[in-house]
C-alpha positions as CSV (number, residue, x, y, z in Angstrom):
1,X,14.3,7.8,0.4
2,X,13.4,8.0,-3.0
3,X,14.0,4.7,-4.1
4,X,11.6,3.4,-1.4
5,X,8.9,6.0,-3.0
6,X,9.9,5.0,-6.2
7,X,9.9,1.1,-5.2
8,X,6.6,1.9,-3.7
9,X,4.7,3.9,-5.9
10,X,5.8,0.7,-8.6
11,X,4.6,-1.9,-6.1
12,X,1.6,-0.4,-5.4
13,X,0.3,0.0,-9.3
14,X,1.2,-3.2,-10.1
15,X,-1.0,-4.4,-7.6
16,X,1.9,-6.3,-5.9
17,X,1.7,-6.6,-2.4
18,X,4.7,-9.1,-1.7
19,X,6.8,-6.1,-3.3
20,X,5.2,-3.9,-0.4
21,X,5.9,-5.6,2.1
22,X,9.7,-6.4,1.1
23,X,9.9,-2.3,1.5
24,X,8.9,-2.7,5.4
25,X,11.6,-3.3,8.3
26,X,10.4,-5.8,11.0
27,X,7.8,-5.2,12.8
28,X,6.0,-2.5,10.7
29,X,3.0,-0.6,11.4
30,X,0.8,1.2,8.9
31,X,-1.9,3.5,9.3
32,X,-4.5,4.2,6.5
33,X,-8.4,5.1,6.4
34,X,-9.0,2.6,3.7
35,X,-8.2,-0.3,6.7
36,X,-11.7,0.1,8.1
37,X,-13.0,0.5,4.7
38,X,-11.2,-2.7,3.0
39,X,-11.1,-5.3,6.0
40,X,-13.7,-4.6,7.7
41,X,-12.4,-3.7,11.5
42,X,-12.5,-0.3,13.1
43,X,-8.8,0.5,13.4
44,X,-7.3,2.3,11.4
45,X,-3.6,0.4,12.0
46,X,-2.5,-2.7,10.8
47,X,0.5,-4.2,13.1
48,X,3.0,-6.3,11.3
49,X,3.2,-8.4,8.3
50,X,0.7,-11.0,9.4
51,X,-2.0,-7.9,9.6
52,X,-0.5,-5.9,6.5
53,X,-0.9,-8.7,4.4
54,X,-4.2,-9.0,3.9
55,X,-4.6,-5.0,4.0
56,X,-2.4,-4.4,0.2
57,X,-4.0,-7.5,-0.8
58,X,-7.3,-6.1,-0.5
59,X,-5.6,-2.9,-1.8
60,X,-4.7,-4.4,-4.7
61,X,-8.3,-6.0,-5.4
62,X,-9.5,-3.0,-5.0
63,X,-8.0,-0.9,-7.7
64,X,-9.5,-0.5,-11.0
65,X,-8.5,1.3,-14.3
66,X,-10.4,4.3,-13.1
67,X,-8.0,4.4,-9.8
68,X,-4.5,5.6,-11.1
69,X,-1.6,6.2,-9.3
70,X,1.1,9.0,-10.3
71,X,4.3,9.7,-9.2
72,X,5.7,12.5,-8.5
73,X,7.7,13.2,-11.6
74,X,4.4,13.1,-13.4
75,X,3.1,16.1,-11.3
76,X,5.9,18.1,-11.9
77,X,5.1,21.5,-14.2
């Protein structure tokens, strides 16, 4: 379990949304507020690859430098 957060976390700042999806078994479903927000559709759930796709791209357009993801190594005190 921690090298799919690990995997995840890396995937996700480097903006690479192939390297998200690999992380998925078939027929995934993912459930985020930011779907309305970043596609445009009033679900919050995106059903397979097909829909998940264009949801981390979008993620991935979205991020700036001011939007930084940390793991949780980096929280720890």
């Amino acid at each position: 379990m921690d090298r799919i957060y690990r995997d995840w976390d890396k995937a996700l700042s480097e903006n690479d949304a192939e390297g998200l999806l690999k992380l998925y078994a078939e027929n995934p479903i993912i459930e985020s507020p930011l779907i309305p927000h970043l596609l445009g559709k009033e679900e919050v759930v995106c059903c397979g690859y097909k829909e998940m796709r264009p949801f981390f791209e979008a993620v991935a357009k979205w991020q700036n430098e001011s939007l930084h993801f940390v793991s949780i190594s980096e929280l720890a005190i």
